[in-house]
MARVEXTI-993046 format. One record per residue: residue in three letters; residue number from 1; x, y, z of N, C-alpha, C in turn. Coordinates in steps of 0.02 Angstrom, whole numbers, plus 50000, padded with zeros to 5 digits. Layout:
// MARVEXTI-993046
ALA, NUM, X, Y, Z, X, Y, Z, X, Y, Z .
...
//
This chain:
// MARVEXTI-993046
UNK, 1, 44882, 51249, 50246, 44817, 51216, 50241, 44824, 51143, 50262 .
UNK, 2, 44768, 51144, 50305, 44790, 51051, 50345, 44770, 51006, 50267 .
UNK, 3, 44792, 50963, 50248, 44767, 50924, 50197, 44684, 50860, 50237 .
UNK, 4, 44647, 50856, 50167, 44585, 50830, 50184, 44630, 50730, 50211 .
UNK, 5, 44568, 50694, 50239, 44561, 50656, 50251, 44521, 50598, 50214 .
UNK, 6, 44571, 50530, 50202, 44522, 50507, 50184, 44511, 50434, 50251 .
UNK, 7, 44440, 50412, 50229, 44405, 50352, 50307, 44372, 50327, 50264 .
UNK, 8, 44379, 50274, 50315, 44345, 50212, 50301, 44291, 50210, 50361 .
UNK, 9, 44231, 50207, 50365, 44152, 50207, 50414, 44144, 50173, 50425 .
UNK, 10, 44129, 50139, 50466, 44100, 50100, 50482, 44030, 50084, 50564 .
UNK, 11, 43997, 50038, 50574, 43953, 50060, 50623, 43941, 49990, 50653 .
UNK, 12, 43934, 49989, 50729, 43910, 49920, 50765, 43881, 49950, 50833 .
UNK, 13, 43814, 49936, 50824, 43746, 49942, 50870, 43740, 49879, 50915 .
UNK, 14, 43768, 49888, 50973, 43762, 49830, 51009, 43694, 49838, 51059 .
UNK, 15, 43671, 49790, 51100, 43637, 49800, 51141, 43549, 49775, 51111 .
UNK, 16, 43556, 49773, 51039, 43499, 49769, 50991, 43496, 49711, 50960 .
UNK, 17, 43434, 49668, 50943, 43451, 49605, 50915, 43457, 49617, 50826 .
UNK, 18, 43510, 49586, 50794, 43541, 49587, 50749, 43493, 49518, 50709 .
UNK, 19, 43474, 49530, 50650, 43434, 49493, 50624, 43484, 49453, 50555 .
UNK, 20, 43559, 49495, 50532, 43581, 49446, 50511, 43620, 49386, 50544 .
UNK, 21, 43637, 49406, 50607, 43673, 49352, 50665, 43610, 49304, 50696 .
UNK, 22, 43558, 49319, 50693, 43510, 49304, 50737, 43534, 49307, 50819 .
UNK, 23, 43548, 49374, 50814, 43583, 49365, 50904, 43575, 49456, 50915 .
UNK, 24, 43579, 49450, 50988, 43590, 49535, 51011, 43672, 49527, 51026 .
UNK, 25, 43665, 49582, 50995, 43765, 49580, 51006, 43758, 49624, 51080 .
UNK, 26, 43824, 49593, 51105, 43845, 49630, 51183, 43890, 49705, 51175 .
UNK, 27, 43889, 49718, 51221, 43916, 49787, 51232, 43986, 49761, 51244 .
UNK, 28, 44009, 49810, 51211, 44089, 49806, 51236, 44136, 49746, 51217 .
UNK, 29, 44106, 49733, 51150, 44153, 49661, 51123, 44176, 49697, 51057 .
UNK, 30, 44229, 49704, 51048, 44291, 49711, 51025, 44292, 49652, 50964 .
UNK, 31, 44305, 49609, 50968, 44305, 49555, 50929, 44297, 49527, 50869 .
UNK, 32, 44229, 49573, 50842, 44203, 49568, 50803, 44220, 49628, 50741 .
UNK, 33, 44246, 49683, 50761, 44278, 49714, 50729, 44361, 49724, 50725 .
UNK, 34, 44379, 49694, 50767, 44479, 49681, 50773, 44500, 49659, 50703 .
UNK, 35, 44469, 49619, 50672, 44500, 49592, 50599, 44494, 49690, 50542 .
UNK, 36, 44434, 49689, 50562, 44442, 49744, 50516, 44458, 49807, 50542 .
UNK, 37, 44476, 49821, 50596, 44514, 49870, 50626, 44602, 49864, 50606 .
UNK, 38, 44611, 49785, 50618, 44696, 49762, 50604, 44709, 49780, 50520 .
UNK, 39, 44640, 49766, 50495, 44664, 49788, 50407, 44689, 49851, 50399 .
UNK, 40, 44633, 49913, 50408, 44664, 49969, 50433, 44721, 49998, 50434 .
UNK, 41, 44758, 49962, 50523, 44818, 49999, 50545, 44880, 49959, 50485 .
UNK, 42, 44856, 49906, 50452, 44903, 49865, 50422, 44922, 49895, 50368 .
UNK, 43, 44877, 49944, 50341, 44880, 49981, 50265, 44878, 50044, 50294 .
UNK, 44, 44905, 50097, 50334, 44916, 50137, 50364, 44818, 50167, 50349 .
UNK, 45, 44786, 50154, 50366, 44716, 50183, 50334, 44677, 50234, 50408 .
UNK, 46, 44626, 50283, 50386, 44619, 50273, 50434, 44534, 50284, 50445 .
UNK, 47, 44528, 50245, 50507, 44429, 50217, 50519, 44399, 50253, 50570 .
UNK, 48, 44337, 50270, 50560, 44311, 50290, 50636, 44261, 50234, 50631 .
UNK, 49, 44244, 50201, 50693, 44173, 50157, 50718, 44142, 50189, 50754 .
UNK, 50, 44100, 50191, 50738, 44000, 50221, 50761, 44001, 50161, 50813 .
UNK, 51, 43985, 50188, 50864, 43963, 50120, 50930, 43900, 50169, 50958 .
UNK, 52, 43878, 50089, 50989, 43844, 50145, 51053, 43844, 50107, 51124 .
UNK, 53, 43919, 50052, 51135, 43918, 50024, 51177, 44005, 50009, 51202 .
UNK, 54, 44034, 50028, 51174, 44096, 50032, 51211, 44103, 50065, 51262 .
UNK, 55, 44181, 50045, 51309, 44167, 50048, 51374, 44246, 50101, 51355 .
UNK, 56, 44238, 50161, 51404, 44305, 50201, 51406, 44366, 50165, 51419 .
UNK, 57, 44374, 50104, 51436, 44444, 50054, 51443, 44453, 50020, 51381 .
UNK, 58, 44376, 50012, 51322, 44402, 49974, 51281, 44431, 50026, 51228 .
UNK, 59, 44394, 50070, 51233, 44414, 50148, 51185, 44502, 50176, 51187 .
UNK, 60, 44513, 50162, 51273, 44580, 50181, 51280, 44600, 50126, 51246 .
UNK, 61, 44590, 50086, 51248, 44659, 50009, 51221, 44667, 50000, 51137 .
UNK, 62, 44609, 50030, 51108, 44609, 50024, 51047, 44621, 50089, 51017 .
UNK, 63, 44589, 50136, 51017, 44610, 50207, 51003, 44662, 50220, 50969 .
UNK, 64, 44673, 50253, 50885, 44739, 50262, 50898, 44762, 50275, 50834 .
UNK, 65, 44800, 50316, 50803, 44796, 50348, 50740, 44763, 50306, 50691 .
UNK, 66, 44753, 50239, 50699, 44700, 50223, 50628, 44634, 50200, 50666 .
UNK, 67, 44599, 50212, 50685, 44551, 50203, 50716, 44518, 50245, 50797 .
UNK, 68, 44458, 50284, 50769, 44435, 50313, 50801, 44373, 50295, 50826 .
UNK, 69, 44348, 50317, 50883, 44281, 50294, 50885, 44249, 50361, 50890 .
UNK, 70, 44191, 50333, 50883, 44120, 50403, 50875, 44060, 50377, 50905 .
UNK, 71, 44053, 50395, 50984, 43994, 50370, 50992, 43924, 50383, 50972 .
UNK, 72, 43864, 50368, 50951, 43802, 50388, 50933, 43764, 50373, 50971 .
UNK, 73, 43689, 50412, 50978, 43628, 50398, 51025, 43593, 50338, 50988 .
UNK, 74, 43605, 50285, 50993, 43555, 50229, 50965, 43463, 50263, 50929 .
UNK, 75, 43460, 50265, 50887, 43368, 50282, 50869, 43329, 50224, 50841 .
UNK, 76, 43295, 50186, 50901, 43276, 50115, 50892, 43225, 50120, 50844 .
UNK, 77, 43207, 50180, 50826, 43166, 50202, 50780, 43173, 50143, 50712 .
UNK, 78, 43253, 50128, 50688, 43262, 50112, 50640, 43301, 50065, 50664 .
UNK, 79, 43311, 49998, 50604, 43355, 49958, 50628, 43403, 49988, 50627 .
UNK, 80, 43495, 49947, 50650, 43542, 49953, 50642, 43579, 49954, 50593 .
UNK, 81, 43548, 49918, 50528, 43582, 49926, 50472, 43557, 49988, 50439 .
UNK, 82, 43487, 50026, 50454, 43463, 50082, 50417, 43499, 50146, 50471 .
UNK, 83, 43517, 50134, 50537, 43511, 50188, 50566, 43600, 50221, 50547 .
UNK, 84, 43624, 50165, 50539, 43689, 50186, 50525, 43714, 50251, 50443 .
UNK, 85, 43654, 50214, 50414, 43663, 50275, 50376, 43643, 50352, 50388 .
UNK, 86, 43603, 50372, 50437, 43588, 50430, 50462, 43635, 50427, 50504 .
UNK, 87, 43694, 50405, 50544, 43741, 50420, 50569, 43790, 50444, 50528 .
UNK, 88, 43810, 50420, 50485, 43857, 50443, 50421, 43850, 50495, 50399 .
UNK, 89, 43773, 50498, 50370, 43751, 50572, 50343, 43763, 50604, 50387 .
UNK, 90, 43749, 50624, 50453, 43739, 50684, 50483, 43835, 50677, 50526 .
UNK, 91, 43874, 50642, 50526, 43935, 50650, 50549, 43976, 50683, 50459 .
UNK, 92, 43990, 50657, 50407, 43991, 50691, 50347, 43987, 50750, 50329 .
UNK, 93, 43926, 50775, 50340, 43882, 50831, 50343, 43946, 50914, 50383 .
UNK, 94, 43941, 50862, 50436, 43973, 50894, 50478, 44052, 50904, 50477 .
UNK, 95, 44084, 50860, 50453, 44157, 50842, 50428, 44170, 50862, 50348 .
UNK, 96, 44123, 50854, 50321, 44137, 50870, 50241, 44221, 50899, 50204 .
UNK, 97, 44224, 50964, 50242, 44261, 51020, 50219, 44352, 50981, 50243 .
UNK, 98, 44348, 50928, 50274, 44397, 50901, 50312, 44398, 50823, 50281 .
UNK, 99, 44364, 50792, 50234, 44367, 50729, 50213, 44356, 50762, 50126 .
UNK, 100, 44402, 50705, 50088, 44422, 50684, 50046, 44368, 50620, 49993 .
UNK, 101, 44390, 50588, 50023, 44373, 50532, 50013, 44338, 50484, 50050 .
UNK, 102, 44287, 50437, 50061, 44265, 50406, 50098, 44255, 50324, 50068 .
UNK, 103, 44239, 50278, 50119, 44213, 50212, 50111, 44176, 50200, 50181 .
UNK, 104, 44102, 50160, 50170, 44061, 50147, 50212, 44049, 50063, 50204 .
UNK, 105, 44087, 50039, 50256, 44096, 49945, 50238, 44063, 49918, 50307 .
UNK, 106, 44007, 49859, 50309, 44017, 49806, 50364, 44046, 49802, 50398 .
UNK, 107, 44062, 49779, 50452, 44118, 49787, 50516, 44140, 49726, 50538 .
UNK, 108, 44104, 49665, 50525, 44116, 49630, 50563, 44124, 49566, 50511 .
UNK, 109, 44120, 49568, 50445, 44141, 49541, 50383, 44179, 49561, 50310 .
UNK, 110, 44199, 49634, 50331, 44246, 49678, 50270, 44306, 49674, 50300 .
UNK, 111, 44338, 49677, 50259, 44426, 49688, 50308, 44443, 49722, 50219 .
UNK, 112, 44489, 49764, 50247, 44539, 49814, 50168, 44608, 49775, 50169 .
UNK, 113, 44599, 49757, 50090, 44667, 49720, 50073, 44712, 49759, 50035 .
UNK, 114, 44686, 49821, 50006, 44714, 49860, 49979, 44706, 49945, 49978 .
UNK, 115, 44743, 49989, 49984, 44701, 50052, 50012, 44687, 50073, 49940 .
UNK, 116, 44631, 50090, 49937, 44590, 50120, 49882, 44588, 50188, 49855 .
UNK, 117, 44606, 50220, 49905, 44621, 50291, 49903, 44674, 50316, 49862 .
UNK, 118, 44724, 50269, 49845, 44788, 50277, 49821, 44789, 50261, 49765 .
UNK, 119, 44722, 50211, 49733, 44742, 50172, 49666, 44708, 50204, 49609 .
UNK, 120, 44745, 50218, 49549, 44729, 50233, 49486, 44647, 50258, 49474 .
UNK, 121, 44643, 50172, 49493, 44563, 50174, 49479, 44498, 50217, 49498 .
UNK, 122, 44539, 50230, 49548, 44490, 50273, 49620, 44504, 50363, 49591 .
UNK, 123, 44546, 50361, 49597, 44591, 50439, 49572, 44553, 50465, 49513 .
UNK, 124, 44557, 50392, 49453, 44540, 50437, 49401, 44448, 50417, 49358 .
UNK, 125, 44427, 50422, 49435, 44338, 50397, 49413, 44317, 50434, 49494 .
UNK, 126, 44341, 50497, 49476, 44309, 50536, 49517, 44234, 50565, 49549 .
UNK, 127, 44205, 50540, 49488, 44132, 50569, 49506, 44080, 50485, 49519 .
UNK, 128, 44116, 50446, 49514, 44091, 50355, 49540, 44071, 50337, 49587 .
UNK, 129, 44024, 50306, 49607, 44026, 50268, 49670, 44042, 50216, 49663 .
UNK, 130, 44082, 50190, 49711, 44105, 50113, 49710, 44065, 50071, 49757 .
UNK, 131, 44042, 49993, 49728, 44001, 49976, 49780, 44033, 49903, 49746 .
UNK, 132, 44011, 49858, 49818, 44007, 49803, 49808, 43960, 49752, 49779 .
UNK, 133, 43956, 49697, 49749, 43900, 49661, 49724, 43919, 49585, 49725 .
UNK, 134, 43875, 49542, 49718, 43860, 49466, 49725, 43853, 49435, 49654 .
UNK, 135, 43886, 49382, 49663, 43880, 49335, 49585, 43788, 49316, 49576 .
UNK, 136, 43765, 49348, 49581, 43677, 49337, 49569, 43636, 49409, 49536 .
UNK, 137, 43577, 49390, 49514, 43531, 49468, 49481, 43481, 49475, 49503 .
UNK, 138, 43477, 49542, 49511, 43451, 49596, 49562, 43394, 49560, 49555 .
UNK, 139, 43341, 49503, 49525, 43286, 49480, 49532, 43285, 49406, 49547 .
UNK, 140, 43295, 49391, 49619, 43325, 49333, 49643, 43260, 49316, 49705 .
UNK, 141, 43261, 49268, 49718, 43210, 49268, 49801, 43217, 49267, 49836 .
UNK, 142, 43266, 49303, 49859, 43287, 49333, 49912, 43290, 49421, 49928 .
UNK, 143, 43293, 49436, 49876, 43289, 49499, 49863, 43215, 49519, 49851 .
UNK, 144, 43165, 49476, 49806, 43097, 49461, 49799, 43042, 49485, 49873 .
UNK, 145, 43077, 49434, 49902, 43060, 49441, 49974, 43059, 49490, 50028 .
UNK, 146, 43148, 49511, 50003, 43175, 49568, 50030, 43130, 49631, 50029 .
UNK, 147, 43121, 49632, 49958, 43078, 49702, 49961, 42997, 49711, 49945 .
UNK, 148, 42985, 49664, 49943, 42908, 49649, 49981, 42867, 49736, 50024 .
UNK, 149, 42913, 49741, 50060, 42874, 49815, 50091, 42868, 49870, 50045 .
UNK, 150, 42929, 49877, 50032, 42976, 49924, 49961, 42911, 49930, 49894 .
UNK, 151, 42887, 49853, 49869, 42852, 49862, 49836, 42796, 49882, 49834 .
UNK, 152, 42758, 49872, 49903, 42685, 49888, 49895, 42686, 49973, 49936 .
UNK, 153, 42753, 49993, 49942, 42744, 50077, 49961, 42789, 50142, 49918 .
UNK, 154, 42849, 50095, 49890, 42857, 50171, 49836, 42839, 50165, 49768 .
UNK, 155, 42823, 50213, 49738, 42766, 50204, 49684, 42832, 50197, 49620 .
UNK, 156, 42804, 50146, 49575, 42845, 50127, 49517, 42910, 50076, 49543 .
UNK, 157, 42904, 50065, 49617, 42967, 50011, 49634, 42957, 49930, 49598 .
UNK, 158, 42909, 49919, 49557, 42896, 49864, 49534, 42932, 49877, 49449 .
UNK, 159, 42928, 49947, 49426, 42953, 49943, 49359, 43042, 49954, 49352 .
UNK, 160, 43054, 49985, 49419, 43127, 49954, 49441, 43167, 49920, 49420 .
UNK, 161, 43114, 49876, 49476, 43136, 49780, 49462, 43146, 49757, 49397 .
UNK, 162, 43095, 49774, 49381, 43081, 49749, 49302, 43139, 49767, 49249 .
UNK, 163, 43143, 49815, 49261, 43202, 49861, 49216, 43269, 49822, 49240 .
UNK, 164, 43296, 49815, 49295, 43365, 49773, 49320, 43380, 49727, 49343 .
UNK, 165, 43301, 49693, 49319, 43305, 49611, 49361, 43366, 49571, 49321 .
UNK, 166, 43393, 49587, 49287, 43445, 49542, 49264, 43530, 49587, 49271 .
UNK, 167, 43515, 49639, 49298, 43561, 49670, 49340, 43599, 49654, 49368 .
UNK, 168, 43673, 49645, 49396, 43707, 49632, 49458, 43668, 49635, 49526 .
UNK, 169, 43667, 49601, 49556, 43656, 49607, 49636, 43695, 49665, 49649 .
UNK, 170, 43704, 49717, 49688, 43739, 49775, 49717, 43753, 49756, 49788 .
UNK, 171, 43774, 49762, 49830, 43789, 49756, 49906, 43819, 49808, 49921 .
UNK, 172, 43764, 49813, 49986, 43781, 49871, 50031, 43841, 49879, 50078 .
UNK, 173, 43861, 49827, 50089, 43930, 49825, 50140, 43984, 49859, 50115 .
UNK, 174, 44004, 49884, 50046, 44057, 49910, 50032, 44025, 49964, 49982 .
UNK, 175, 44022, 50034, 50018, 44000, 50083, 49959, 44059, 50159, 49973 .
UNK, 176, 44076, 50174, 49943, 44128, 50241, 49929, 44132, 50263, 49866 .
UNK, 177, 44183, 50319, 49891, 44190, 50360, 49825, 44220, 50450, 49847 .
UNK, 178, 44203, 50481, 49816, 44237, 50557, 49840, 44160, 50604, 49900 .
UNK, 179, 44182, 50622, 49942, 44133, 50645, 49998, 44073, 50675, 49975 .
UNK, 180, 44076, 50715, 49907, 44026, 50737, 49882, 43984, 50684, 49850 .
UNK, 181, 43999, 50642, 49834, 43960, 50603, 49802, 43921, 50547, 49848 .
UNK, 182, 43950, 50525, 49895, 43902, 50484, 49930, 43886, 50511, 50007 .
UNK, 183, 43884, 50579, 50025, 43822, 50625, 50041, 43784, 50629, 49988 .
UNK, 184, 43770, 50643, 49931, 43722, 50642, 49891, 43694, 50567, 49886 .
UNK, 185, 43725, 50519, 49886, 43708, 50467, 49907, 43643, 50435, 49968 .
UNK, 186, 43698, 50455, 50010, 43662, 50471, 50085, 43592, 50484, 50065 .
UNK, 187, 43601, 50554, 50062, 43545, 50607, 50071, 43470, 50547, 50025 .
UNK, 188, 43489, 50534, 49965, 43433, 50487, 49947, 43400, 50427, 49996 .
UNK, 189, 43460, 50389, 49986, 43455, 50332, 50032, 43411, 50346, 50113 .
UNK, 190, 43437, 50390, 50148, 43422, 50427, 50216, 43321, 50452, 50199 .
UNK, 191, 43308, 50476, 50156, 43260, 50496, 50135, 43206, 50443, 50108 .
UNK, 192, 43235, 50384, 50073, 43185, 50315, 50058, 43187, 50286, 50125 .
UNK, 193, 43230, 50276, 50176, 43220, 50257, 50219, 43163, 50277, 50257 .
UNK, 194, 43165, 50364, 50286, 43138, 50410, 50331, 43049, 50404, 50324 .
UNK, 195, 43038, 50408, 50245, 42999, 50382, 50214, 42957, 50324, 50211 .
UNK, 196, 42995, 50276, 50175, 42961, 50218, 50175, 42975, 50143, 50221 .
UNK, 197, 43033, 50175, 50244, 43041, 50120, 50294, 43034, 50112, 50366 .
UNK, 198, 42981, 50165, 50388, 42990, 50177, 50466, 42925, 50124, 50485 .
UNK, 199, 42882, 50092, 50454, 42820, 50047, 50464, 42839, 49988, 50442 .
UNK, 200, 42910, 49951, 50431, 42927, 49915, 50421, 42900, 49836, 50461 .
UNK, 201, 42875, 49804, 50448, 42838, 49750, 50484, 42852, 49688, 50474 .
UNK, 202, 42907, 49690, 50413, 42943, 49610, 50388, 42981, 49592, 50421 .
UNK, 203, 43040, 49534, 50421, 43089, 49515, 50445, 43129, 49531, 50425 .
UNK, 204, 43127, 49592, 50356, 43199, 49610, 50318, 43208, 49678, 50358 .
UNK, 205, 43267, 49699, 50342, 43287, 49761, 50389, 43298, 49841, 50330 .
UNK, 206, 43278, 49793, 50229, 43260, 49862, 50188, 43326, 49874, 50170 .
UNK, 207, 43382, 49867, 50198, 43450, 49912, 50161, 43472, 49872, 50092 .
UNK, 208, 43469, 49837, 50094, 43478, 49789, 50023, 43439, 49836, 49973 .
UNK, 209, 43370, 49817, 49981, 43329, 49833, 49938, 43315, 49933, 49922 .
UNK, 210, 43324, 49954, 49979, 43337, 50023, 49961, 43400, 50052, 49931 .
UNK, 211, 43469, 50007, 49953, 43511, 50001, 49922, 43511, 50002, 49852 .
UNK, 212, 43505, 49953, 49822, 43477, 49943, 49767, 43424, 49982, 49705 .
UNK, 213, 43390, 50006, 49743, 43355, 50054, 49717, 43385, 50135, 49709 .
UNK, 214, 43405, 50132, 49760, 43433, 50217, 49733, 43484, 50219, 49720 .
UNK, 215, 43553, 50171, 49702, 43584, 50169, 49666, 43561, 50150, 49575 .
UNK, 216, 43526, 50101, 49569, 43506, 50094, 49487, 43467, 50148, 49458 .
UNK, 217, 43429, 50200, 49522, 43376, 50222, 49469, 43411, 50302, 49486 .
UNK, 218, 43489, 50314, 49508, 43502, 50381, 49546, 43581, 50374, 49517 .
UNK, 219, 43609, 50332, 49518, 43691, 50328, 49509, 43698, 50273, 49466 .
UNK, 220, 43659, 50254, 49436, 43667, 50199, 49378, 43723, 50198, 49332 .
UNK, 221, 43730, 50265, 49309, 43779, 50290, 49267, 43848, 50301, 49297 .
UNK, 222, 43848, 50304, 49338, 43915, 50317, 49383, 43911, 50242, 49419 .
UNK, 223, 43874, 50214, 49444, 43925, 50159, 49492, 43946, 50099, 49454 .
UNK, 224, 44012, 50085, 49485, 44066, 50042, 49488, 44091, 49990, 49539 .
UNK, 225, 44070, 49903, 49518, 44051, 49876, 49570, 44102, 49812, 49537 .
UNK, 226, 44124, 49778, 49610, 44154, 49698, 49574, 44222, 49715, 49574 .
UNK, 227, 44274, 49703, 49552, 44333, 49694, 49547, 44355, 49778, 49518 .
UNK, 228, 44408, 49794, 49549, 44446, 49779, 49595, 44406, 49797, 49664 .
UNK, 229, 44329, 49814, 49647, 44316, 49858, 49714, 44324, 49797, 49774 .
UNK, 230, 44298, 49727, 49764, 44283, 49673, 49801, 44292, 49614, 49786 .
UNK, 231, 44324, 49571, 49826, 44309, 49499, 49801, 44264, 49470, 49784 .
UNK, 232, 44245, 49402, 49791, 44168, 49377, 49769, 44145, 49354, 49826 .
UNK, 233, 44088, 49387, 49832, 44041, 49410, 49904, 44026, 49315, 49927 .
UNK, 234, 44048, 49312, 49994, 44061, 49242, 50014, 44100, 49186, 49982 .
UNK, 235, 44145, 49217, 49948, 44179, 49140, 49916, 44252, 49140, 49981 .
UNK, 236, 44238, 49191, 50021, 44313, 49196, 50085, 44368, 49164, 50048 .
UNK, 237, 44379, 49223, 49990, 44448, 49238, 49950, 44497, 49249, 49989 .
UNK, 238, 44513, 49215, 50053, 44578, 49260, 50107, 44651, 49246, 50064 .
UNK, 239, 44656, 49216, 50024, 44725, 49229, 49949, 44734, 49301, 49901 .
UNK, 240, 44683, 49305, 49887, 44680, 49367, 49842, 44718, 49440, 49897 .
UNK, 241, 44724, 49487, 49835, 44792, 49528, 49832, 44775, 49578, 49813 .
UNK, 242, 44727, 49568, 49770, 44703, 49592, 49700, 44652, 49649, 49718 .
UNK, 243, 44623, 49637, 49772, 44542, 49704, 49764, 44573, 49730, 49821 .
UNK, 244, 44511, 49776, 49827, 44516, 49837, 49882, 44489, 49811, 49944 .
UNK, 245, 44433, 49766, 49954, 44406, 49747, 50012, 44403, 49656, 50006 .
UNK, 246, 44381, 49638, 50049, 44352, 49574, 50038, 44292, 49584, 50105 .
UNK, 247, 44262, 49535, 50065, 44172, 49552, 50089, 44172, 49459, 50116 .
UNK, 248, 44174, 49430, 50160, 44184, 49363, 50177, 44228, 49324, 50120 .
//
């Protein structure tokens, strides 16, 4: 029996303007994911990247037992930070019976300092999702703002708030756990999106805030966020030893 796999996901939509860079990222730049590709091969780990703009010379040069690529059909339908989760789901979906374990991180600000797959923690909180989170609570103005659409279209998203405004912040850049569990994940998330986020008309791009939501009111009880899963979201801990990812 071949033994399962465990990956690390990740996704970069070039060609599209990126609203946390304020920029359209170019095709075929490498660059921006090399730090967290080098984490990777450094901790023997291994990644596939979702593109939809690499060039077959950059694929050959990088390619290579810890890092795979997977190209996708771009669906401008959705932004880049929502579409990537319907890439996951439906590559998962399809891989399931052959993965283990998973993590779905940022690309171009996560790097793995420690492989997760291996540690205590991970092993023996099997039915968990691990996610990342921010020294702030889930009822902040930024997040306020954030889900502005969220509120005036899924019904009871205001008593939510209310209920976890003094909550951890959660962040989406670092979410895993065992394959069954965040396809079930997915499958929610993929569905508030499909739903309520396709008339999206703000400047936010919704993954925060849907984030957020179907983890507190779906996996509340199970997720596991903060140390060791992550450093502290922007304090660019590049010393620490100690967690599984660092998130800037």
């Amino acid at each position: 029996m071949i033994p399962k796999k465990n990956l690390i996901l990740a996704c970069q939509i070039s060609g599209v303007y990126d609203v946390n860079r304020n920029e359209t990222l170019q095709h075929d730049d490498f660059s921006l994911v090399k730090e967290w590709a080098d984490s990777l091969k450094k901790l023997d780990l291994q990644g596939v990247l979702f593109h939809n703009g690499f060039s077959e010379n950059t694929i050959a040069k990088y390619q290579n037992a810890h890092l795979k690529f997977e190209k996708v059909h771009y669906d401008s339908y959705f932004n880049p930070n929502v579409f990537r989760y319907l890439a996951y789901k439906n590559y998962l979906e399809q891989q399931k019976e052959n993965i283990c374990g998973v993590f779905l991180t940022d690309v171009s600000d996560v790097v793995a300092i420690k492989n997760p797959f291996i540690q205590p923690f991970f092993i023996n909180n099997s039915q968990a999702i691990f996610c990342g989170d921010e020294p702030k609570p889930l009822m902040n103005d930024w997040m306020t703002e954030h889900s502005a659409h969220f509120r005036k279209s899924i019904p009871g998203f205001d008593s939510y708030e209310e209920n976890f405004k003094n909550a951890s912040l959660l962040n989406c850049g670092i979410i895993g756990g065992k394959t069954k569990i965040i396809l079930e994940f997915l499958g929610h998330v993929c569905e508030i999106h499909q739903k309520y986020n396709q008339n999206q008309t703000s400047a936010f791009t919704g993954d925060m805030g849907a984030f957020n939501y179907v983890i507190r009111t779906r996996f509340n009880s199970r997720v596991i966020h903060g140390f060791p899963v992550n450093t502290v979201f922007k304090a660019y801990q590049v010393e620490r030893k100690d967690c599984w990812f660092r998130h800037k």
